[in-house]
C-alpha positions in Angstrom: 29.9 -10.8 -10.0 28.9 -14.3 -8.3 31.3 -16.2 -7.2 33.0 -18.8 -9.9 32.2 -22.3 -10.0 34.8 -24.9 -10.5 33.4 -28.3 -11.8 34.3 -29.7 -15.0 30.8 -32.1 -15.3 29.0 -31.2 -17.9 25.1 -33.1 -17.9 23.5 -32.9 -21.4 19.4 -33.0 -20.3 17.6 -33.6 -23.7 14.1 -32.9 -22.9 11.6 -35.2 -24.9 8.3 -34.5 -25.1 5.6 -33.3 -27.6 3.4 -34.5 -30.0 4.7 -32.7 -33.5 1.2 -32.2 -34.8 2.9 -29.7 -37.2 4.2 -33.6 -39.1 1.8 -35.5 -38.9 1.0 -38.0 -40.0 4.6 -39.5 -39.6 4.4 -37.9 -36.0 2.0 -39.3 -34.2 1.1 -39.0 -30.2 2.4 -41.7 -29.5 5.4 -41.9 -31.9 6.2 -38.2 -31.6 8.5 -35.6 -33.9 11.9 -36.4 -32.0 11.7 -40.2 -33.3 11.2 -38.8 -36.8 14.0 -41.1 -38.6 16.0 -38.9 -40.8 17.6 -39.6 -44.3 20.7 -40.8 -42.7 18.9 -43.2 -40.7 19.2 -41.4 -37.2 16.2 -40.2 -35.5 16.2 -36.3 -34.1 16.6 -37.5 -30.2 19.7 -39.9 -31.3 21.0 -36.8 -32.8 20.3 -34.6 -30.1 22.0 -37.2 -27.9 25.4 -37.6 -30.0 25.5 -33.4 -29.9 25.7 -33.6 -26.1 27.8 -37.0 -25.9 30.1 -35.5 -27.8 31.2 -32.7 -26.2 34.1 -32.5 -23.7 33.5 -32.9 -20.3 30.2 -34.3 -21.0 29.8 -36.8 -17.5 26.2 -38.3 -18.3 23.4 -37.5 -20.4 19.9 -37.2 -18.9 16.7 -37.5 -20.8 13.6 -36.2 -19.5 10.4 -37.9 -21.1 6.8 -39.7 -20.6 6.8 -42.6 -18.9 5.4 -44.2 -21.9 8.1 -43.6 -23.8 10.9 -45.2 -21.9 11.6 -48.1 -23.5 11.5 -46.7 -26.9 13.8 -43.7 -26.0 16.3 -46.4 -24.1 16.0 -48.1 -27.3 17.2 -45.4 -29.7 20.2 -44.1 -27.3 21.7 -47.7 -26.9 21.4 -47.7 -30.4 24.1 -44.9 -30.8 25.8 -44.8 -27.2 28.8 -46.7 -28.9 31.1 -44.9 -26.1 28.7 -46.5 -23.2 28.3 -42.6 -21.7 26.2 -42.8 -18.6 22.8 -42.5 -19.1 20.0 -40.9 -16.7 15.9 -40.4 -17.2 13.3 -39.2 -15.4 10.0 -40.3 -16.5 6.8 -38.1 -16.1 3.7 -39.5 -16.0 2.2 -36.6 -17.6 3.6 -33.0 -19.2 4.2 -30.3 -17.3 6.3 -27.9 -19.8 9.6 -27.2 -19.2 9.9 -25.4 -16.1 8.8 -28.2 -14.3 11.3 -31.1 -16.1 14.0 -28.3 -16.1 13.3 -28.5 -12.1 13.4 -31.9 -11.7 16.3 -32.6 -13.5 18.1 -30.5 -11.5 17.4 -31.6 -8.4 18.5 -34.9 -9.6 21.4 -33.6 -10.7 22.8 -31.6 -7.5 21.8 -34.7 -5.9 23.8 -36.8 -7.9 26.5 -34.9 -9.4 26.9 -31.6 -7.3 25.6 -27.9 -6.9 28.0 -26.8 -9.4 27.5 -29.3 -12.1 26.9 -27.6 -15.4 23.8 -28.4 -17.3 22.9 -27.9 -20.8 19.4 -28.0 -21.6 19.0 -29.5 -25.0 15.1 -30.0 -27.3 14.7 -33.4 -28.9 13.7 -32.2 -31.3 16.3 -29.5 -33.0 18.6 -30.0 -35.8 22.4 -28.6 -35.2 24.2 -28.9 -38.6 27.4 -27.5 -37.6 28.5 -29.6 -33.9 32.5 -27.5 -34.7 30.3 -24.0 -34.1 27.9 -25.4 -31.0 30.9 -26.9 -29.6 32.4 -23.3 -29.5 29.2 -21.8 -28.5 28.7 -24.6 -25.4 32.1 -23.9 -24.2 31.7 -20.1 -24.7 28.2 -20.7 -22.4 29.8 -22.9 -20.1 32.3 -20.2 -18.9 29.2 -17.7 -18.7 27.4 -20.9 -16.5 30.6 -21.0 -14.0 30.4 -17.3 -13.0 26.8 -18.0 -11.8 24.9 -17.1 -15.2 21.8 -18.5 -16.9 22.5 -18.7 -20.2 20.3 -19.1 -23.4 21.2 -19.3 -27.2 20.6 -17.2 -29.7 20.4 -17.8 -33.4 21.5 -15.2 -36.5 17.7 -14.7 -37.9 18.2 -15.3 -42.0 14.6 -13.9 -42.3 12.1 -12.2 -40.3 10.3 -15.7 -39.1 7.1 -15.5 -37.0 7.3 -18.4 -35.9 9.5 -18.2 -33.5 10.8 -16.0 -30.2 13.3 -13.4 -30.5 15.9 -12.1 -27.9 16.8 -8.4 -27.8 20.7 -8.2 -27.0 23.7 -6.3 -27.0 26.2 -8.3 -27.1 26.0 -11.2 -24.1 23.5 -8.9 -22.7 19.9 -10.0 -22.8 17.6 -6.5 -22.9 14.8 -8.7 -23.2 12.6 -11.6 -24.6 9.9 -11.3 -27.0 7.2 -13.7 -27.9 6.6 -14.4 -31.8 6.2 -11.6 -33.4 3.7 -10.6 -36.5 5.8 -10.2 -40.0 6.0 -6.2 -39.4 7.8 -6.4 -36.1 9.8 -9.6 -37.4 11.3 -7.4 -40.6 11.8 -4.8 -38.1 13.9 -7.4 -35.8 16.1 -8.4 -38.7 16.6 -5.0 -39.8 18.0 -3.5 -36.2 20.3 -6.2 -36.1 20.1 -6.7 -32.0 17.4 -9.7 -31.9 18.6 -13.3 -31.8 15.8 -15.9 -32.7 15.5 -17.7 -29.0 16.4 -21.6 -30.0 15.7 -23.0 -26.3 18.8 -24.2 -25.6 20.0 -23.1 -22.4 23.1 -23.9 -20.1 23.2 -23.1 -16.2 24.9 -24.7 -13.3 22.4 -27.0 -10.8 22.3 -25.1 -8.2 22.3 -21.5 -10.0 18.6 -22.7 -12.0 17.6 -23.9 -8.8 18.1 -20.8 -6.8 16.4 -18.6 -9.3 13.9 -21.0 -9.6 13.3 -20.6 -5.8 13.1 -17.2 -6.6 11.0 -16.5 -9.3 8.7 -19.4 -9.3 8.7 -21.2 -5.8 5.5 -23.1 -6.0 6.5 -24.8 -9.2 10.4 -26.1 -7.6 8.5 -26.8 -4.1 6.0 -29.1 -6.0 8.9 -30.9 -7.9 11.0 -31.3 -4.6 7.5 -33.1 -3.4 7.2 -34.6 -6.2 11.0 -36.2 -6.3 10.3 -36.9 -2.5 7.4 -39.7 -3.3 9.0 -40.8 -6.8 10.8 -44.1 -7.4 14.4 -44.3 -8.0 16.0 -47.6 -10.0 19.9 -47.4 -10.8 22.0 -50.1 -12.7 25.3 -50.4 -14.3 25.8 -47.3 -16.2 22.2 -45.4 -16.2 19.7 -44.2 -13.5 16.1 -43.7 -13.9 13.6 -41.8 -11.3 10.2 -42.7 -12.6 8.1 -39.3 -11.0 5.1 -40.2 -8.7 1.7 -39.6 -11.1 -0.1 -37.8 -8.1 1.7 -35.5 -6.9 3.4 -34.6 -10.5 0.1 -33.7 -12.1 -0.1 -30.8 -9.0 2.9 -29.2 -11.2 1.9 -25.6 -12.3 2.9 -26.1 -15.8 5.2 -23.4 -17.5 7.6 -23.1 -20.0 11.3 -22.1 -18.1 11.2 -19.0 -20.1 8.2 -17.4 -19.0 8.5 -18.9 -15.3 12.2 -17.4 -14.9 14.3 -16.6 -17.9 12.1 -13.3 -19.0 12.0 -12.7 -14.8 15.9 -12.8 -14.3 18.2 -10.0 -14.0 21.0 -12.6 -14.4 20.6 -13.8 -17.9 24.1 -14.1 -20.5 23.5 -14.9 -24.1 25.7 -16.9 -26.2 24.6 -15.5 -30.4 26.0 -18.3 -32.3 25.9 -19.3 -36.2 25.4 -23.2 -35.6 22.9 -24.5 -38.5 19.6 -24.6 -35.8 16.1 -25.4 -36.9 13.8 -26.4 -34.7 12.2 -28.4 -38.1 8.9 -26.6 -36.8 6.8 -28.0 -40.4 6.9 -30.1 -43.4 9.0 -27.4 -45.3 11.9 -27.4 -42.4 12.3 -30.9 -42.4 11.8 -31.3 -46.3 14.3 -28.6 -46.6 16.9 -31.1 -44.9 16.8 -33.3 -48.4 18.7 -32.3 -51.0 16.3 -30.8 -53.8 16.6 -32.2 -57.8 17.3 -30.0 -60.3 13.3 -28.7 -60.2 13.4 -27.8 -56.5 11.6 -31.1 -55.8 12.7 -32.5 -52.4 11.9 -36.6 -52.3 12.3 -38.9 -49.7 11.0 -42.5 -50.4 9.8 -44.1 -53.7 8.4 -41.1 -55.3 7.9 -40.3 -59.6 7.8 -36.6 -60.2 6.7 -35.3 -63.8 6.2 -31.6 -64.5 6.0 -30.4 -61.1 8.3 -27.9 -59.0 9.2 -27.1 -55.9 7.6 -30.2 -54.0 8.2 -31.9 -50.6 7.3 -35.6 -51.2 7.7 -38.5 -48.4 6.9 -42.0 -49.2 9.1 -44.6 -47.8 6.0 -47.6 -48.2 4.5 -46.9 -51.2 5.1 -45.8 -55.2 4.2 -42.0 -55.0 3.5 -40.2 -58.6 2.5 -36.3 -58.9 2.1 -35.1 -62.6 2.3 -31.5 -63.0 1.7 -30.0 -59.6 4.1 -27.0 -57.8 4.6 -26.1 -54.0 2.6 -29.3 -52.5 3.8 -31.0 -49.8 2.7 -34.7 -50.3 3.6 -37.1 -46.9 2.3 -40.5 -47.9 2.3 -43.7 -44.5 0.5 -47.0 -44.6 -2.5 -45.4 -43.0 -2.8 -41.8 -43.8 -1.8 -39.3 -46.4 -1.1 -35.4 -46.0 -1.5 -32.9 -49.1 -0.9 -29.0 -48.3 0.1 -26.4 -50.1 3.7 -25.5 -49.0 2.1 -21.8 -47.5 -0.1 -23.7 -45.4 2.7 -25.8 -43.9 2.0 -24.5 -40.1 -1.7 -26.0 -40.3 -1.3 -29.1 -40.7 -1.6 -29.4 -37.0 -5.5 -28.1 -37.8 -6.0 -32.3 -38.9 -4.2 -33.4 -35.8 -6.8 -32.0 -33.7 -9.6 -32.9 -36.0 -8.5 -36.0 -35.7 -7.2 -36.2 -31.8 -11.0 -34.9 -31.2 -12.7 -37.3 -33.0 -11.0 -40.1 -31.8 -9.3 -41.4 -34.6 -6.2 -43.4 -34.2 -4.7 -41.6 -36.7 -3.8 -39.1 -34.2 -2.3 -41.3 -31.8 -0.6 -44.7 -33.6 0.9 -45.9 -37.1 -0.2 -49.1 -38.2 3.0 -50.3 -36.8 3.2 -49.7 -33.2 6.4 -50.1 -31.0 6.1 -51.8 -27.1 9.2 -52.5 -24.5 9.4 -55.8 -26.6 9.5 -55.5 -29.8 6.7 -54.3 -32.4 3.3 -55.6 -33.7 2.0 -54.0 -37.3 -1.6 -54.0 -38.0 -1.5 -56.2 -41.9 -5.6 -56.2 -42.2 -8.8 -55.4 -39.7 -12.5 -55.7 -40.4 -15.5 -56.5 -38.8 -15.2 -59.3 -36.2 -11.3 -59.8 -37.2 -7.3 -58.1 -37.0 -4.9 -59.3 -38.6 -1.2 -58.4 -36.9 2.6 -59.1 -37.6 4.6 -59.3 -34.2 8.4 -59.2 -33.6 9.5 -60.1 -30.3 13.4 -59.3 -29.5 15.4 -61.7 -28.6 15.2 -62.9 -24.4 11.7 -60.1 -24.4 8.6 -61.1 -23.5 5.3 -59.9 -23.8 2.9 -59.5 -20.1 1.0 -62.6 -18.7 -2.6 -61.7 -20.0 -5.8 -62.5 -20.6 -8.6 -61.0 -23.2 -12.7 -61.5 -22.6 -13.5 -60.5 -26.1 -11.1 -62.0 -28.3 -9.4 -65.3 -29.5 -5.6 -65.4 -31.0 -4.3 -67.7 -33.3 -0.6 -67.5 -33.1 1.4 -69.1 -36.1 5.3 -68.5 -35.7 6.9 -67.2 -39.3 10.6 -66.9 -37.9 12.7 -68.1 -34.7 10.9 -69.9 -31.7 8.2 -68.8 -29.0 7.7 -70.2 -25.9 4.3 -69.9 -25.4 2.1 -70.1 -21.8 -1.3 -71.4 -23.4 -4.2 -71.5 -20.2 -2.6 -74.6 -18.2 0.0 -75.6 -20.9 3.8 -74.4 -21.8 4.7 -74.9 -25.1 7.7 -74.3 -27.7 6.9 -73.5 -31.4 9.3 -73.5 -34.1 9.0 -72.0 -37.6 5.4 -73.1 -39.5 4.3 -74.0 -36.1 0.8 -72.4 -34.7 -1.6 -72.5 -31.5 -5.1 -71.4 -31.1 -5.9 -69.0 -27.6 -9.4 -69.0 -26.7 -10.6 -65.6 -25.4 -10.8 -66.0 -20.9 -7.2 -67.9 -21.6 -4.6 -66.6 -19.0 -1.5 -66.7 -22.0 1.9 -65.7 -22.5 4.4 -65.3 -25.7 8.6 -65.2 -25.2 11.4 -65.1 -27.1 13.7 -67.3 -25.2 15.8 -67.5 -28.7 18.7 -65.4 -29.7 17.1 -64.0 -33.1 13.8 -62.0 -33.9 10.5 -64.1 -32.8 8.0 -62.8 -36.0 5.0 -64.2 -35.7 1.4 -63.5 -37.3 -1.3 -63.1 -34.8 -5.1 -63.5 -36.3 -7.5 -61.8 -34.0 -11.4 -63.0 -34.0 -14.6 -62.0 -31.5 -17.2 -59.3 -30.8 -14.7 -56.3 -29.4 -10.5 -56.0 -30.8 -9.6 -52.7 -28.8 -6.3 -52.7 -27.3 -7.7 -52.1 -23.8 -9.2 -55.5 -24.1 -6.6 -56.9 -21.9 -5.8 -57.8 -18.3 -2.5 -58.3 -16.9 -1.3 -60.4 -14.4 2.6 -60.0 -14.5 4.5 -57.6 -16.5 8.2 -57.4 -16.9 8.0 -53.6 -17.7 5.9 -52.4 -15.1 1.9 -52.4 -16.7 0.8 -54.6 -14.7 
């Protein structure tokens, strides 16, 4: 047996990434399935970060994600870190899969917290109902983890599901992995009784992922250690953050940690466990987190059911009705609206791609799109014009800029801007407006100590958001 490790640190590593095509159209590429906001008001990454903060031992918490969503993420954990945990990220410019984040984070985390640090790999995107029974099952994998073990997770299947991958065992044995199965094979899995559903969820100490890692997939760990070697490195009171090197990062090989060691190990443990997991995979997983009426109808939002059965329904904007329908799932946003029959739940992800491949911003952004300072909401947009509400947090600015394009007239509806207008500084109070003529180098701040909402009217020949040219940035775009 290997030789037992000692150390008591315990690193949640949430890794965020993905695009969620599967819920769309509240996912969104760039407002992606673990910032889904739940009935209880918590997104799934603030959940997934109060599961790890929560547990004993638990030293920091590191959250691997795009660089683009830094801001956002750092946004959602202060939000619930009422404990003030130390926080850690890593920032890719691009995805790799998991193999490659699992390898960065830890490098970072020998490096910063020792060889025999225990780490427990966490999606951003899993629910965990029952944190009494993953507590038990963390611990139960952390003693696997300090003999030198890799450890995964698996789940009691309730049904033979083909949408996910299953885990031959007997009992903390892993016999092998298999990849999703078709509905035959899956009934056969649930009837032998010795498959897990794999939930990704994996705990191993630093240095133990490392050396298989070295092992079974060099070239991916050597390209990281490169990688980390070129990368920049920013630490402050109470959180680090290594934002990866663009170049040398895309030159990842890009594979998922299971197929790049965990299926090549002779040194896996699993922990089976009972702990209320769903990866929320569709519209009928996370519908099925609502509490149905006495129909089987499962609202969320300002929805008017009459005569219908059995029907997800998500509208949170808008007065939804549906007369006499059964098994629809009906997802109504400002800008788009999803209907699918309730068997057709894992193709939704079909319109995604229509969309992604036509270009349509559908795919990408809601009409209310969040920035490191704040949020602007697309009200109106036609021909020649846009029409956008902007809320600026308090002591935030937005980038010195300029647009070729466009002009902006700025008319504040709440707090005070300090605007940078071409040669001119200005202050503007409530009902108080100023007109930016496209070529105009301009600036807006919120030196106040509430919400700066303003409304922005856009006018001129082009409106894209890559009309823009920054001079000095705050966060880093420039």
């Amino acid at each position: 047996m290997a030789q037992t490790l000692v150390s008591k640190k315990l690193i949640p590593t949430i890794l965020c990434g993905g695009a969620g095509s599967r819920l769309w159209p509240v996912s969104r590429e760039h407002h992606p399935k673990p910032f889904i906001r739940l009935a209880d008001g918590q997104s799934l990454l603030q959940k997934a970060f109060l599961r790890g903060a929560l547990l004993p031992d638990a030293t920091e918490v590191l959250t691997v994600t795009n660089r683009e969503f830094f801001f956002k993420t750092e946004d959602e954990l202060r939000e619930v870190n009422s404990k003030g945990l130390g926080t850690a990220y890593i920032l890719e410019p691009v995805g790799r899969n998991t193999a490659a984040a699992i390898a960065v984070a830890a490098l970072q985390v020998v490096e910063r917290h020792g060889a025999d640090a225990v780490m427990l790999v966490l999606a951003a995107d899993h629910m965990i109902s029952n944190q009494p029974a993953f507590a038990a099952a963390v611990g139960e994998a952390v003693a696997f983890a300090q003999e030198g073990k890799l450890v995964t997770f698996g789940i009691k299947p309730e049904s033979p599901e083909t949408g996910y991958g299953y885990i031959e065992a007997k009992g903390n044995t892993v016999l092998r992995f298999v990849e999703k199965p078709n509905l035959e094979k899956a009934q056969e899995y649930l009837r032998s009784g010795r498959f897990h559903w794999n939930a990704g969820i994996f705990c191993f100490a630093a240095g133990t992922i490392l050396a298989e890692m070295e092992r079974h997939c060099p070239e991916i760990l050597a390209a990281c250690k490169a990688c980390l070697a070129v990368s920049r490195l920013a630490a402050g009171k109470g959180f680090v953050q290594t934002e990866l090197d663009a170049a040398s990062f895309k030159e990842v090989p890009s594979e998922s940690i299971d197929y790049a060691v965990m299926e090549k190990s002779s040194n896996v443990a699993v922990v089976p466990c009972d702990i209320g997991w769903s990866d929320i995979g569709s519209w009928n997983a996370l519908g099925d987190l609502a509490a149905p009426d006495e129909n089987g109808n499962r609202i969320e939002g300002k929805a008017l059911v009459y005569n219908s059965r059995n029907c997800t329904i998500h509208s949170k904007e808008r007065v939804l009705g549906a007369v006499g329908v059964n098994d629809l799932i009906i997802i109504d946003t400002p800008d788009a609206v999803l209907v699918a029959d309730k068997s057709c739940a894992q193709d939704v992800k079909h319109i995604y791609a229509r969309l992604k491949s036509e270009g349509h911003e559908a795919h990408k952004l809601h009409r209310t799109v969040h920035r490191p300072w704040g949020t602007y909401t697309i009200l109106e947009e036609g021909v020649g014009f846009k029409i956008k509400r902007i809320e600026v947090k308090p002591g935030a600015s937005l980038s010195l800029q300029m647009h070729h394009h466009r002009s902006e007239h700025w008319i504040v509806v709440n707090g005070m801007a300090k605007v940078v207008n071409g040669e001119h500084e200005l202050l503007l109070n409530t009902n108080q407006s100023t007109y930016i003529p496209a070529g105009h180098k301009h600036r807006l701040e919120n030196p106040g100590l509430i919400d700066l909402v303003m409304i922005e009217v856009q006018s001129g020949s082009y409106l894209g958001e890559d009309d823009i040219v920054r001079f000095q940035d705050n966060y880093g775009r420039a």
